[in-house]
PDB file of N, H, CA, C and O in Angstrom:
ATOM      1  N   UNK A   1     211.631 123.272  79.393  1.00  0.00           N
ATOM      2  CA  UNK A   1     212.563 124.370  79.232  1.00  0.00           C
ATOM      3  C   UNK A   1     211.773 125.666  79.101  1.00  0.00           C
ATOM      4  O   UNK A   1     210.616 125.563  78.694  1.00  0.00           O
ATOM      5  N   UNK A   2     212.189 126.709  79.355  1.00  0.00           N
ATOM      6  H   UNK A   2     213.129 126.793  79.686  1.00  0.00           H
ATOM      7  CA  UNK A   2     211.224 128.037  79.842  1.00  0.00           C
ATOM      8  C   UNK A   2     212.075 128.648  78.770  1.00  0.00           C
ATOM      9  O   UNK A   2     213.300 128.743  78.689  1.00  0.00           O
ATOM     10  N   UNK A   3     210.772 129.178  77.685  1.00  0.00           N
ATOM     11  H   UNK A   3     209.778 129.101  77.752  1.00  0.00           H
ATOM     12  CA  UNK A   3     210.498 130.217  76.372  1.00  0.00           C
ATOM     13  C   UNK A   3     211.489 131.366  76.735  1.00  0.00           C
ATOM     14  O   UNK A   3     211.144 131.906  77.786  1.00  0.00           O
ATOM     15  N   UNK A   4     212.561 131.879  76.214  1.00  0.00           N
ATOM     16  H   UNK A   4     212.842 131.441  75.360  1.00  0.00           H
ATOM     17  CA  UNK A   4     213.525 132.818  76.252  1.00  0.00           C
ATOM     18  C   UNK A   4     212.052 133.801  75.727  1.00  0.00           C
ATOM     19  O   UNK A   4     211.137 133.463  74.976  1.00  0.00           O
ATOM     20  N   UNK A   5     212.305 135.234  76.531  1.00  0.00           N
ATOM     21  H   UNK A   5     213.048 135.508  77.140  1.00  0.00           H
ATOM     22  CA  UNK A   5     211.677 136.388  76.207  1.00  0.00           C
ATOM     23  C   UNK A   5     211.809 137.278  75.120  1.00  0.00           C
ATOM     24  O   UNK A   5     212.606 136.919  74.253  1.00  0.00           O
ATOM     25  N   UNK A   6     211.224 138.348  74.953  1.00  0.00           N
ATOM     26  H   UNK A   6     210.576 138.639  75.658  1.00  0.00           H
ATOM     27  CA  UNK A   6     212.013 138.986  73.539  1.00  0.00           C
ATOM     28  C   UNK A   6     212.527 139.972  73.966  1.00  0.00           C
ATOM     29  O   UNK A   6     211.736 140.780  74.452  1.00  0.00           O
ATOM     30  N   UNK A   7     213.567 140.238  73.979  1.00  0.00           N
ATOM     31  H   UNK A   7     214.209 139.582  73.583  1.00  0.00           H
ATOM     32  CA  UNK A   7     214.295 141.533  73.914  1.00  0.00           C
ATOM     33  C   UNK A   7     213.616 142.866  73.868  1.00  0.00           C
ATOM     34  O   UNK A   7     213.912 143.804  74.608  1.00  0.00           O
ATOM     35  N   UNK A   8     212.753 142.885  73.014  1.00  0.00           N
ATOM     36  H   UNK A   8     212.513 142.123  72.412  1.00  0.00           H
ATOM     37  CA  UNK A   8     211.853 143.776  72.617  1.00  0.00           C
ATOM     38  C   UNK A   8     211.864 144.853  73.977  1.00  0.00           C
ATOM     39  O   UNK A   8     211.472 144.420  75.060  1.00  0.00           O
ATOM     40  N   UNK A   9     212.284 146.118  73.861  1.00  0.00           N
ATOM     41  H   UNK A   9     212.602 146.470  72.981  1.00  0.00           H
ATOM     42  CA  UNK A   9     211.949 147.356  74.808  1.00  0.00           C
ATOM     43  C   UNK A   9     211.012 148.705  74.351  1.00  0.00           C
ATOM     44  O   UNK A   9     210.997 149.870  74.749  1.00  0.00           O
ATOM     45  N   UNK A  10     210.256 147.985  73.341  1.00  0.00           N
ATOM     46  H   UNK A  10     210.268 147.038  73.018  1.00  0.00           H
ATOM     47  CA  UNK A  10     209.255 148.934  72.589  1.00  0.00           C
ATOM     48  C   UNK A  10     209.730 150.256  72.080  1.00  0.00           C
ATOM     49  O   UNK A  10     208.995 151.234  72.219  1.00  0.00           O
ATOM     50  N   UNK A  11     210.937 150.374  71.481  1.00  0.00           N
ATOM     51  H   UNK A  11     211.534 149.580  71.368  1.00  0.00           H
ATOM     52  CA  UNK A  11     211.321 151.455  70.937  1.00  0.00           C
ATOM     53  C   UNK A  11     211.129 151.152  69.754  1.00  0.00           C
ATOM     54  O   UNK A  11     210.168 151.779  69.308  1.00  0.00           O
ATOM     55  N   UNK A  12     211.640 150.408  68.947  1.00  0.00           N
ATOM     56  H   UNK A  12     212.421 149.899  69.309  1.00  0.00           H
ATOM     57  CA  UNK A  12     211.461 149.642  67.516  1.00  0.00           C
ATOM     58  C   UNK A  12     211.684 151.147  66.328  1.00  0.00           C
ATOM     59  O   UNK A  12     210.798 151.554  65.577  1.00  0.00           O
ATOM     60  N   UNK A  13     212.821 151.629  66.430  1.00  0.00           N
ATOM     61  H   UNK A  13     213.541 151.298  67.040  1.00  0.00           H
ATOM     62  CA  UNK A  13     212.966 152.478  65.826  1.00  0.00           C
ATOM     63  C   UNK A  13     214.539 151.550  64.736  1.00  0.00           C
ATOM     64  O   UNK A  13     215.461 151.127  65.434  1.00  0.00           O
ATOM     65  N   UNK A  14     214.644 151.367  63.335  1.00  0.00           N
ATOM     66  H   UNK A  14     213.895 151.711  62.769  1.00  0.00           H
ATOM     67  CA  UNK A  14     215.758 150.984  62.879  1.00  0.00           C
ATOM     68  C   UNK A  14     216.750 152.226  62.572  1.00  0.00           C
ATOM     69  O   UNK A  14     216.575 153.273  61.948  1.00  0.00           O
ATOM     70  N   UNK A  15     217.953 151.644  63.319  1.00  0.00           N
ATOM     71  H   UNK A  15     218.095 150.794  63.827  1.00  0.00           H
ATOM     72  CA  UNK A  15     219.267 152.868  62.743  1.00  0.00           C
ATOM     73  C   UNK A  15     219.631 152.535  61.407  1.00  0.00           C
ATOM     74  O   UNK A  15     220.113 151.427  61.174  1.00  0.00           O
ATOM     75  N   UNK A  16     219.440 153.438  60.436  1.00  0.00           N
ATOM     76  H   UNK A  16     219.049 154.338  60.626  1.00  0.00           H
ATOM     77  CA  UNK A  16     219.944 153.561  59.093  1.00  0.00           C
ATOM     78  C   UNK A  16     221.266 153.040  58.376  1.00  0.00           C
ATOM     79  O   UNK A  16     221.653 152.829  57.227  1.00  0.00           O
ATOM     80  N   UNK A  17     221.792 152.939  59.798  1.00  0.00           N
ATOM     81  H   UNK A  17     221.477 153.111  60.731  1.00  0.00           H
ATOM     82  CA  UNK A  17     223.495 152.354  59.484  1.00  0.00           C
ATOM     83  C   UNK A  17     223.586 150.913  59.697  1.00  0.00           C
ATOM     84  O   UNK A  17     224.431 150.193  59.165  1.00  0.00           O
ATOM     85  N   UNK A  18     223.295 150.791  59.953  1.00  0.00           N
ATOM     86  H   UNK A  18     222.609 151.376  60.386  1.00  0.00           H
ATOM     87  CA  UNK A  18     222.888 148.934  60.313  1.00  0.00           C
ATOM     88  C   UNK A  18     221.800 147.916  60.208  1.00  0.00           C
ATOM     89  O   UNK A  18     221.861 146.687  60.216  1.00  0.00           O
ATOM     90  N   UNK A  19     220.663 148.838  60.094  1.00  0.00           N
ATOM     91  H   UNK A  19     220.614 149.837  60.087  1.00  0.00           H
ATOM     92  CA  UNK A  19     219.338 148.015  60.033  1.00  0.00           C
ATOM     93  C   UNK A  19     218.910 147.599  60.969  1.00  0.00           C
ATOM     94  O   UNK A  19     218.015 146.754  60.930  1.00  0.00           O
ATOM     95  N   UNK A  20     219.512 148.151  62.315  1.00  0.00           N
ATOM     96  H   UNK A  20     220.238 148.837  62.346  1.00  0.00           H
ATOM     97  CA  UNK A  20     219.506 146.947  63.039  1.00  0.00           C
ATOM     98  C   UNK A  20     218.673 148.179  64.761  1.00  0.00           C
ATOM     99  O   UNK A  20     219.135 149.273  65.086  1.00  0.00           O
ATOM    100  N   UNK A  21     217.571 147.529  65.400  1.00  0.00           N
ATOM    101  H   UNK A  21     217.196 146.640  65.136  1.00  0.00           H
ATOM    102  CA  UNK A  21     216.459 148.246  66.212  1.00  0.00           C
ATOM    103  C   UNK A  21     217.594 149.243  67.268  1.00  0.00           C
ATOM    104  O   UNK A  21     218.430 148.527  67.821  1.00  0.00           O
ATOM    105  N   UNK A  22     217.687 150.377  67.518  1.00  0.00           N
ATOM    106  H   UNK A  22     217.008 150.958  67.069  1.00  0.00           H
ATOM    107  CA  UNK A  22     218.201 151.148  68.707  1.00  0.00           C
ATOM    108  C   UNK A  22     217.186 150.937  69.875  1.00  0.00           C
ATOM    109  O   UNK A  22     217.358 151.733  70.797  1.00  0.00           O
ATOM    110  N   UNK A  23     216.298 150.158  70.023  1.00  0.00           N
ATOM    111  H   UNK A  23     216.159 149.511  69.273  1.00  0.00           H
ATOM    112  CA  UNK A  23     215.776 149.505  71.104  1.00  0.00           C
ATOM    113  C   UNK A  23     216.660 148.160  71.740  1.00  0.00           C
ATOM    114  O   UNK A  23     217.268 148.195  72.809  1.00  0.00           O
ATOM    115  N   UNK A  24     216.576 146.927  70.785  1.00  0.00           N
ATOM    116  H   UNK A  24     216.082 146.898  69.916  1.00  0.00           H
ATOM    117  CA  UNK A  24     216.588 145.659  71.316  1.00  0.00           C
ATOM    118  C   UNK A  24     217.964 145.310  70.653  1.00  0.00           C
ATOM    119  O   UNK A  24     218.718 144.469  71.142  1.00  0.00           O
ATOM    120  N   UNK A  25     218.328 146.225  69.155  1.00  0.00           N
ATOM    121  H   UNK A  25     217.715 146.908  68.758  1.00  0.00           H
ATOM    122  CA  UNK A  25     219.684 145.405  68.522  1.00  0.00           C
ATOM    123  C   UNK A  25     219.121 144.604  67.215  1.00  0.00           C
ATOM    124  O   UNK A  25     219.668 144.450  66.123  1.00  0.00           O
ATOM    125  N   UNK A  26     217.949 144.179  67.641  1.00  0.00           N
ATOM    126  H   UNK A  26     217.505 144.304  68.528  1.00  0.00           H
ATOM    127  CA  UNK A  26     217.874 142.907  66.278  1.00  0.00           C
ATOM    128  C   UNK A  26     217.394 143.889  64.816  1.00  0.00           C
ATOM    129  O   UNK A  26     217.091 145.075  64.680  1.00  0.00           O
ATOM    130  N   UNK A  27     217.486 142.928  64.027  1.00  0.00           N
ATOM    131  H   UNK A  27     217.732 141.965  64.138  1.00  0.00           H
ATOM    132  CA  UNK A  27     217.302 143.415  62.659  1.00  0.00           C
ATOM    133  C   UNK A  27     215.889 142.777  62.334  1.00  0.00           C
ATOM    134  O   UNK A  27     215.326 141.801  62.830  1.00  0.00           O
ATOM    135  N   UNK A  28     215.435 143.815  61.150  1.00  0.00           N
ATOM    136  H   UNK A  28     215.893 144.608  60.747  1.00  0.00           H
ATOM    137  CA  UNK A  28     213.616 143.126  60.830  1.00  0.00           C
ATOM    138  C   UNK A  28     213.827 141.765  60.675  1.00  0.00           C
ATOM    139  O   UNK A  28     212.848 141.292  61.252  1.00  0.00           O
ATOM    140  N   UNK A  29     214.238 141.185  60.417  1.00  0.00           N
ATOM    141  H   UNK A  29     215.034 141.569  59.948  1.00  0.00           H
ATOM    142  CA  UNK A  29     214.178 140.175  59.747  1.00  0.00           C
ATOM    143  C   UNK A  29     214.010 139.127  61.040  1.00  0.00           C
ATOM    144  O   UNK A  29     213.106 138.301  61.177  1.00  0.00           O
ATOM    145  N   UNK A  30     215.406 139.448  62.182  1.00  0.00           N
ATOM    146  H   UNK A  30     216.140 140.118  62.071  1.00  0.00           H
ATOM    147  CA  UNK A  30     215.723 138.419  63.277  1.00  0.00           C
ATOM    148  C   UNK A  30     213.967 139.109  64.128  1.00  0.00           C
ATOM    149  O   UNK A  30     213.261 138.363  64.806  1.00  0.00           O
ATOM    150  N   UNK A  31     213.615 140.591  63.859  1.00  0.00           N
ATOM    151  H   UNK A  31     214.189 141.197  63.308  1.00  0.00           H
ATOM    152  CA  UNK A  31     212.331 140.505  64.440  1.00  0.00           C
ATOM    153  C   UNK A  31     210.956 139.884  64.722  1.00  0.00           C
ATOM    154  O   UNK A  31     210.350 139.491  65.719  1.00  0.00           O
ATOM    155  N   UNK A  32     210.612 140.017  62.679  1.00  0.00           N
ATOM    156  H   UNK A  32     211.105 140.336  61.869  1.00  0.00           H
ATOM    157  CA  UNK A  32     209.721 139.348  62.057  1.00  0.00           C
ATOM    158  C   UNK A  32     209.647 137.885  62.460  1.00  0.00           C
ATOM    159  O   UNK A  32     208.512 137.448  62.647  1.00  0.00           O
ATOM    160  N   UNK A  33     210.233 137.411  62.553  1.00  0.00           N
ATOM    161  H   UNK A  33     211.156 137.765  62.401  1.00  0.00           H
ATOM    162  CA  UNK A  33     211.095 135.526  62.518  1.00  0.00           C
ATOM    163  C   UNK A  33     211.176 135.538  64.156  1.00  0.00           C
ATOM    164  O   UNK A  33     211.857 134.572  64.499  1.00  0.00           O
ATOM    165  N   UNK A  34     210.705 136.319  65.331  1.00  0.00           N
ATOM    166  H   UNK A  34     210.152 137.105  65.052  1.00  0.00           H
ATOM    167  CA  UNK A  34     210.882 135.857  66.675  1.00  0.00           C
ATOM    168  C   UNK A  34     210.412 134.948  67.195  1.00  0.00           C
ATOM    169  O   UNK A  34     211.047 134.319  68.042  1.00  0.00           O
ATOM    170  N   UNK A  35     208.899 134.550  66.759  1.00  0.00           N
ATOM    171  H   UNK A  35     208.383 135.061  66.071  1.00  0.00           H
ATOM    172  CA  UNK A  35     208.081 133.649  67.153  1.00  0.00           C
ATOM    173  C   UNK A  35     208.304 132.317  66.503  1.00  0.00           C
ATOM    174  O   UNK A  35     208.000 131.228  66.990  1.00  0.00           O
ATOM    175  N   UNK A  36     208.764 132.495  65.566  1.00  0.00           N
ATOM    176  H   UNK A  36     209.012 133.379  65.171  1.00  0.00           H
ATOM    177  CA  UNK A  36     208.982 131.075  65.058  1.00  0.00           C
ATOM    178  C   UNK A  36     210.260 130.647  64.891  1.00  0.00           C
ATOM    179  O   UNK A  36     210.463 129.756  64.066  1.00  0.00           O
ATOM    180  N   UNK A  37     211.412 131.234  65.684  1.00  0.00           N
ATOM    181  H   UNK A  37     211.247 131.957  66.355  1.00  0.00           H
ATOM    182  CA  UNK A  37     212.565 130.914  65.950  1.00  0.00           C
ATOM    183  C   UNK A  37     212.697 129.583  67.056  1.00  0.00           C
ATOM    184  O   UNK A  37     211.856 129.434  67.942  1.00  0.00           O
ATOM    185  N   UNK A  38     213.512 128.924  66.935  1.00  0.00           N
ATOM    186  H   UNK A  38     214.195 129.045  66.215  1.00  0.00           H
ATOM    187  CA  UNK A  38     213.592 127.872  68.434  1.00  0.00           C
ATOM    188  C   UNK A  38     214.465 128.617  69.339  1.00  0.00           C
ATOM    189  O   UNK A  38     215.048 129.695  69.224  1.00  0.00           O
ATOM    190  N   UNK A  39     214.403 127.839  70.170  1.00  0.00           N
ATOM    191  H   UNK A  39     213.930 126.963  70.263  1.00  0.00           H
ATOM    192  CA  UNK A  39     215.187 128.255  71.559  1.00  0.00           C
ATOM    193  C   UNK A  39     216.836 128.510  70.752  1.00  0.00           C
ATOM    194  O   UNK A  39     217.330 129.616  70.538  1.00  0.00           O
ATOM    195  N   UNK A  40     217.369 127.377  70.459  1.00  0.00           N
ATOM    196  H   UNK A  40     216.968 126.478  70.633  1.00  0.00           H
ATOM    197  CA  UNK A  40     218.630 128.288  69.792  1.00  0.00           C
ATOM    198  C   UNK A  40     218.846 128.947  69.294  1.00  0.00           C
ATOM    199  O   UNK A  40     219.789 129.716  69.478  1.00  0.00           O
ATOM    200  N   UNK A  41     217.789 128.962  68.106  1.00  0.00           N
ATOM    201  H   UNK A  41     217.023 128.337  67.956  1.00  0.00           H
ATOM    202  CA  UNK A  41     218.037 130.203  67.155  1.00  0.00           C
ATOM    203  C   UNK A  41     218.263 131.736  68.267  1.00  0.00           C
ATOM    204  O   UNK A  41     219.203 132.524  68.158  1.00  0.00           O
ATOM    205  N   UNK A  42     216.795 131.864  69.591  1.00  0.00           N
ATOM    206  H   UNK A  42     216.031 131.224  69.680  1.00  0.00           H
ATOM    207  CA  UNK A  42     216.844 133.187  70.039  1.00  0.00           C
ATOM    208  C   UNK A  42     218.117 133.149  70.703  1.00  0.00           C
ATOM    209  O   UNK A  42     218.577 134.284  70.829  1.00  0.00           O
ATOM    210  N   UNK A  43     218.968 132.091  71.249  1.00  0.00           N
ATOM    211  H   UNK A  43     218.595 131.169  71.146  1.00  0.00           H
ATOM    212  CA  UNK A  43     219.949 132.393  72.238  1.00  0.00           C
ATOM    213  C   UNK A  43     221.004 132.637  71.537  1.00  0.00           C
ATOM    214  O   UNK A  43     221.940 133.193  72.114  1.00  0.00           O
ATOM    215  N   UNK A  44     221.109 132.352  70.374  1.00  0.00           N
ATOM    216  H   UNK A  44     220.349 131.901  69.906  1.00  0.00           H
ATOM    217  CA  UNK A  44     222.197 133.044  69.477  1.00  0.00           C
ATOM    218  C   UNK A  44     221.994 134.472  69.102  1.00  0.00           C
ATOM    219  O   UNK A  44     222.820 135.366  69.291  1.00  0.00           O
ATOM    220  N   UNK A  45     221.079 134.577  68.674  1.00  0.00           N
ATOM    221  H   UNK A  45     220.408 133.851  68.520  1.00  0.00           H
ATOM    222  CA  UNK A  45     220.801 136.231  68.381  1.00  0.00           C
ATOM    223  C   UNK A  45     220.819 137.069  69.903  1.00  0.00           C
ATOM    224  O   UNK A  45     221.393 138.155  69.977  1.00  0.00           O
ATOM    225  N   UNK A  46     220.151 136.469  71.077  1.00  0.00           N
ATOM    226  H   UNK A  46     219.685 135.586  71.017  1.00  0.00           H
ATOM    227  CA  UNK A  46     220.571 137.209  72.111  1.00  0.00           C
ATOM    228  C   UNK A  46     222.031 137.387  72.761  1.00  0.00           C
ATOM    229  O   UNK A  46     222.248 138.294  73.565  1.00  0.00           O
ATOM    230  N   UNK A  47     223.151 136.349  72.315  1.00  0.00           N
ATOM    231  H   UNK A  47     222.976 135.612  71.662  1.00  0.00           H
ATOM    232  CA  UNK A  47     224.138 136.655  72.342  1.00  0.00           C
ATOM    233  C   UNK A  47     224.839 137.825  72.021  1.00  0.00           C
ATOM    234  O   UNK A  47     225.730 138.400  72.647  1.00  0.00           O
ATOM    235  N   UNK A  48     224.047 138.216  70.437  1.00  0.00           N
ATOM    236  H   UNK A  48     223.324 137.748  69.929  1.00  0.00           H
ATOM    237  CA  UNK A  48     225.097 139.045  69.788  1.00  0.00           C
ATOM    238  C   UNK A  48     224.232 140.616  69.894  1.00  0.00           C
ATOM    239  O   UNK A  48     224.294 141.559  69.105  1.00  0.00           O
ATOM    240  N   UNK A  49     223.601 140.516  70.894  1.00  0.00           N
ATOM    241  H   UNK A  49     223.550 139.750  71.535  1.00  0.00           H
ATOM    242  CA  UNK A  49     222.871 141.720  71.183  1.00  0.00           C
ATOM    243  C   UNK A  49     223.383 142.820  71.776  1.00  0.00           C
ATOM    244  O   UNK A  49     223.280 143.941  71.279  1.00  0.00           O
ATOM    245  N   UNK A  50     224.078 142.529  73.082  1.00  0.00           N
ATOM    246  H   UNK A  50     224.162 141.618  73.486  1.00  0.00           H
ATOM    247  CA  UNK A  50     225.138 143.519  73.540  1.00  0.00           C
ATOM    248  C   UNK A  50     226.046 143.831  73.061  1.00  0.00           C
ATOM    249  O   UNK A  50     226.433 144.903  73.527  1.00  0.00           O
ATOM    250  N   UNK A  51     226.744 143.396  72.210  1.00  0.00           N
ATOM    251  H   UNK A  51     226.430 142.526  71.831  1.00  0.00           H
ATOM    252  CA  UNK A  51     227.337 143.939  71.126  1.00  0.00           C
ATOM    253  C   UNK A  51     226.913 144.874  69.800  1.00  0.00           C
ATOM    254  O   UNK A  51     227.584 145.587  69.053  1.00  0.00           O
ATOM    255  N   UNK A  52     225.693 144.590  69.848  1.00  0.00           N
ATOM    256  H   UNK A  52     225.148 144.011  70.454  1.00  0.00           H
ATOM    257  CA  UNK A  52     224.873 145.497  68.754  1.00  0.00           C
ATOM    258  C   UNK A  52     224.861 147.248  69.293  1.00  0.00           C
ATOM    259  O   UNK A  52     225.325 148.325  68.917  1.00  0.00           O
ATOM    260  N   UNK A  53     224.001 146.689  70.418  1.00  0.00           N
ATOM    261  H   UNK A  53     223.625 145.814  70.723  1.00  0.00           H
ATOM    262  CA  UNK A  53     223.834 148.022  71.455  1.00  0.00           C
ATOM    263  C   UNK A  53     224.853 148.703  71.201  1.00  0.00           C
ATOM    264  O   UNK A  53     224.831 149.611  70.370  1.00  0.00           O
ATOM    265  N   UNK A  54     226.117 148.305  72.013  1.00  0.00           N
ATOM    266  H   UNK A  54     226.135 147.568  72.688  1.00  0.00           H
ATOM    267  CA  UNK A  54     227.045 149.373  72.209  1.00  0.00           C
ATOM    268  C   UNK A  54     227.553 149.935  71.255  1.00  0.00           C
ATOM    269  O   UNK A  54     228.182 150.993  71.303  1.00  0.00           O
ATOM    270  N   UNK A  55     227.205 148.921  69.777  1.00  0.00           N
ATOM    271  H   UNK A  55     226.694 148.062  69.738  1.00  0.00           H
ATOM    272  CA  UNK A  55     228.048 149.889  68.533  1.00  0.00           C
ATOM    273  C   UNK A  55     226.692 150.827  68.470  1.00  0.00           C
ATOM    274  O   UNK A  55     226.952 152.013  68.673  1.00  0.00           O
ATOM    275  N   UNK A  56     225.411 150.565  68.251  1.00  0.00           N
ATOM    276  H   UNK A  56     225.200 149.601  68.086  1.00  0.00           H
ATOM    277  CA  UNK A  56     224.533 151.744  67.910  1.00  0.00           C
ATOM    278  C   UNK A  56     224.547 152.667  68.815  1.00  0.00           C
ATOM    279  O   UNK A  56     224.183 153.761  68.383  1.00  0.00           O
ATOM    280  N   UNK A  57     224.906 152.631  70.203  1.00  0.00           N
ATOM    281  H   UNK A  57     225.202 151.742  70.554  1.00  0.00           H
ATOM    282  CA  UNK A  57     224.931 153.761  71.042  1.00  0.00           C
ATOM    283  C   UNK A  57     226.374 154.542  71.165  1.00  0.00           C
ATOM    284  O   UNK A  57     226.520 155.670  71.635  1.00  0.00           O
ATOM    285  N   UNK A  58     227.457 153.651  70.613  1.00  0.00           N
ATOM    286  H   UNK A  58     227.338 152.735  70.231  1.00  0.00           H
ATOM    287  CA  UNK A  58     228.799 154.920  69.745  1.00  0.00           C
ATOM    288  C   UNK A  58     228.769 155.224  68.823  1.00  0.00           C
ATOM    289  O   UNK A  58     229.666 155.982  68.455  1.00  0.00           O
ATOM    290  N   UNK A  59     227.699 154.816  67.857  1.00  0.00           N
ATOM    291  H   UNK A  59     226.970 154.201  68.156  1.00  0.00           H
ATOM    292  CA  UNK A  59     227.444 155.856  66.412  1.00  0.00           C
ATOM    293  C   UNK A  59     226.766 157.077  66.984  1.00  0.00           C
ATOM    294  O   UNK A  59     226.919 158.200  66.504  1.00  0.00           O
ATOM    295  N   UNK A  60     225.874 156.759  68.220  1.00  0.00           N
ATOM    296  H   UNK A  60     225.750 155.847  68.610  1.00  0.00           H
ATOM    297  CA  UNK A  60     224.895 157.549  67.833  1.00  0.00           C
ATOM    298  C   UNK A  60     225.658 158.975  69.122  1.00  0.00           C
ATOM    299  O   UNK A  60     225.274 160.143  69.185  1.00  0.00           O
ATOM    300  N   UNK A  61     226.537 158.457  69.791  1.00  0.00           N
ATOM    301  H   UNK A  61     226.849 157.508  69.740  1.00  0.00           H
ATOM    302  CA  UNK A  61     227.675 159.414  70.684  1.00  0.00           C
ATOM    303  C   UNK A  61     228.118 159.685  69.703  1.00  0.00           C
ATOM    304  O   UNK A  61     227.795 160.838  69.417  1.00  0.00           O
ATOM    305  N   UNK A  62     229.025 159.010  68.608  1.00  0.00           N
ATOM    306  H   UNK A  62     229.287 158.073  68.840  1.00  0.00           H
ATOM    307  CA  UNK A  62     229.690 159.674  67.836  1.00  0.00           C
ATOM    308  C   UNK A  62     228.796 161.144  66.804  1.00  0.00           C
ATOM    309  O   UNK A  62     229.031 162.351  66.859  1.00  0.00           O
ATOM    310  N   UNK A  63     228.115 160.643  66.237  1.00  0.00           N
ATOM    311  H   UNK A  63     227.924 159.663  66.192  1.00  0.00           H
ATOM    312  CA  UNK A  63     226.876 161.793  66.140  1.00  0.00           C
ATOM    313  C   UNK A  63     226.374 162.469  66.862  1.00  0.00           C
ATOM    314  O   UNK A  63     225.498 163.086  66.256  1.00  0.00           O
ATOM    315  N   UNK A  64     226.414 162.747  67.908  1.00  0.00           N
ATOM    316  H   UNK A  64     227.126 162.246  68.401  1.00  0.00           H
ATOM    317  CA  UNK A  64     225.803 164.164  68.526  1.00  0.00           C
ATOM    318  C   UNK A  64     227.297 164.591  69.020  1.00  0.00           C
ATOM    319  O   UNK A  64     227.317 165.689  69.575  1.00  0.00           O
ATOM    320  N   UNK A  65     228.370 164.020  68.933  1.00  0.00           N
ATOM    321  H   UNK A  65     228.354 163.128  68.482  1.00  0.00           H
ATOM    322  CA  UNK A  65     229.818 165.060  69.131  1.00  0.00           C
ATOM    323  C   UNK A  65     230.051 166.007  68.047  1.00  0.00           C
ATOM    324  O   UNK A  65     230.574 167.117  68.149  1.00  0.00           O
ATOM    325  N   UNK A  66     229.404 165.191  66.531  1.00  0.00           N
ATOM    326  H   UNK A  66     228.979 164.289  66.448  1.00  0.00           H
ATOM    327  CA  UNK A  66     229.844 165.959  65.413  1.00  0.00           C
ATOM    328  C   UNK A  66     228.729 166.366  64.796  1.00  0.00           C
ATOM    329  O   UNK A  66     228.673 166.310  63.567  1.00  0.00           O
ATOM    330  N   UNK A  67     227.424 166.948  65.718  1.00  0.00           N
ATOM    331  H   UNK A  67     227.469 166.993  66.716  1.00  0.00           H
ATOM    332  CA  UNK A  67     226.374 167.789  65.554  1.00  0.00           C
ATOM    333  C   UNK A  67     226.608 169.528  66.073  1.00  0.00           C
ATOM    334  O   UNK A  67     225.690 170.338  65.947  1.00  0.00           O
TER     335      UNK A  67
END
């Protein structure tokens, strides 16, 4: 079975409102813990990734409307 990749897009900046990377979505924790996650563990967290995104990228629309 072929090693799921990391998400990782080298931004690694955490949004304050969530904890959670405005690069990849994950949180330190699901970061720290990548390598020694199994294959399910990453395909669950990569599930809930596009969903992360789009809320940190309408906070962060919503913030520069009300800048």
């Amino acid at each position: 079975m072929a090693a799921i990749e990391t998400p990782c897009l080298k931004v690694c900046v955490l949004e304050p409102a969530s904890k959670q990377c405005r690069g990849c979505g994950r949180t330190i924790d699901e970061i720290a813990g990548w390598g020694a996650m199994s294959g399910s563990e990453r395909r669950r967290v990569m599930a809930l990734l596009p969903d992360r995104i789009a809320a940190i990228e309408a906070r962060a629309s919503d913030g520069a409307e009300s800048a």
